[in-house]
N, C-alpha and C positions, 0 to 999 in steps of 0.2 A: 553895777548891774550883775546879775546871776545867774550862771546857765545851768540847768542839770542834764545830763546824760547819761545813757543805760548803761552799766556794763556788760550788758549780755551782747550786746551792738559794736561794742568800741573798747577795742585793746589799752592801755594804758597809755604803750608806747604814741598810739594816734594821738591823744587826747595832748599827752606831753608833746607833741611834736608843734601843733594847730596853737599852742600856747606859746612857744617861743617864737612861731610868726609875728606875734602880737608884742612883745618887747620893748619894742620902741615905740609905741602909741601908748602904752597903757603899764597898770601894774597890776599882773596878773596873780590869784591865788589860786592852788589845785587842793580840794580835800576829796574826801568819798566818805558817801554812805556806806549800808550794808548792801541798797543793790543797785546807787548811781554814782558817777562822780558828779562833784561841783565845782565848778569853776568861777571864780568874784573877781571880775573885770574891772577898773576907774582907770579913766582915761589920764594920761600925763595934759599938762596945760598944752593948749593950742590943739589939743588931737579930739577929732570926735570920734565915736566907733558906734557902729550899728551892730547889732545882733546878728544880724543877717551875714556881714560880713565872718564871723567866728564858725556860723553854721555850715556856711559855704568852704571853711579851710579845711575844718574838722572830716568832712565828707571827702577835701583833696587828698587830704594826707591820711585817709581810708580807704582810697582807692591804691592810691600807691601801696600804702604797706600791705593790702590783699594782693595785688600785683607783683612785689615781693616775694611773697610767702606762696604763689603758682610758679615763680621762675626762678627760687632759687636752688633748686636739686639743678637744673640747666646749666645755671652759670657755674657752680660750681663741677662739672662736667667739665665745662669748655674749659676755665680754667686748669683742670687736671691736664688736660689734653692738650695745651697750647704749654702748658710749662714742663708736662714730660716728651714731648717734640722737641724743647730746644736745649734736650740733656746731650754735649758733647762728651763724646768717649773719646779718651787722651791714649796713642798708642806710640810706644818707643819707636819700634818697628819702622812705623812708616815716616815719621821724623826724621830716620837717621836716612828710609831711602830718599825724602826731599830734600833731605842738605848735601848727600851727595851729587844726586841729578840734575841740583840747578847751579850753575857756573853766575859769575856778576858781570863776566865780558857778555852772555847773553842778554842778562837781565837791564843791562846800561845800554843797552843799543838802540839808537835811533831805529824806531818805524820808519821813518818815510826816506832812509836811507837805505838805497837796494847793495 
């Protein structure tokens, strides 16, 4: 079977994505025109496949990758922002006052002995 679609409609990357859903039922070809790709689907034994089914991924994995491409200046934000927050700054200074200030007779000490 053979499907065509537009590339004015659908990035590559969708097309290529909506094809390896299909991997284990079938053996899938990808070409292109000058202004669609084609995709020639046959089924492995034992699998059937409907049309319907491909048109239905191809649209899944077009919504995601538009979804994508709205949200990721965002995550890339957040990410900035969650990995320059857990930048520790290493100081001698206050090392050398917490290895003075803390003794191991305190630190060994039973709680719940008054």
């Amino acid at each position: 079977m053979e499907f065509r679609y537009g590339k004015e409609l659908y990035p590559k990357d969708v097309l290529i994505k909506a094809a390896f859903h299909f991997l284990n039922v079938a053996y899938v070809h990808l070409d292109c025109t000058e202004k669609e790709y084609v995709v020639r689907m046959t089924a492995k034994p034992g699998n059937n496949i409907v049309e319907a089914e491909f048109d239905n991924e191809i649209l899944s994995q077009l919504t995601r990758y538009t979804i994508y491409e709205q949200t990721k200046e965002i995550r890339a934000l957040t990410l900035a922002r969650a990995l320059g927050s857990s930048v520790v700054i290493h100081s001698t200074e206050n090392d050398e006052i917490m290895n003075d200030s803390v003794e191991a007779d305190n630190l060994l000490k039973d709680w719940f002995e008054s």
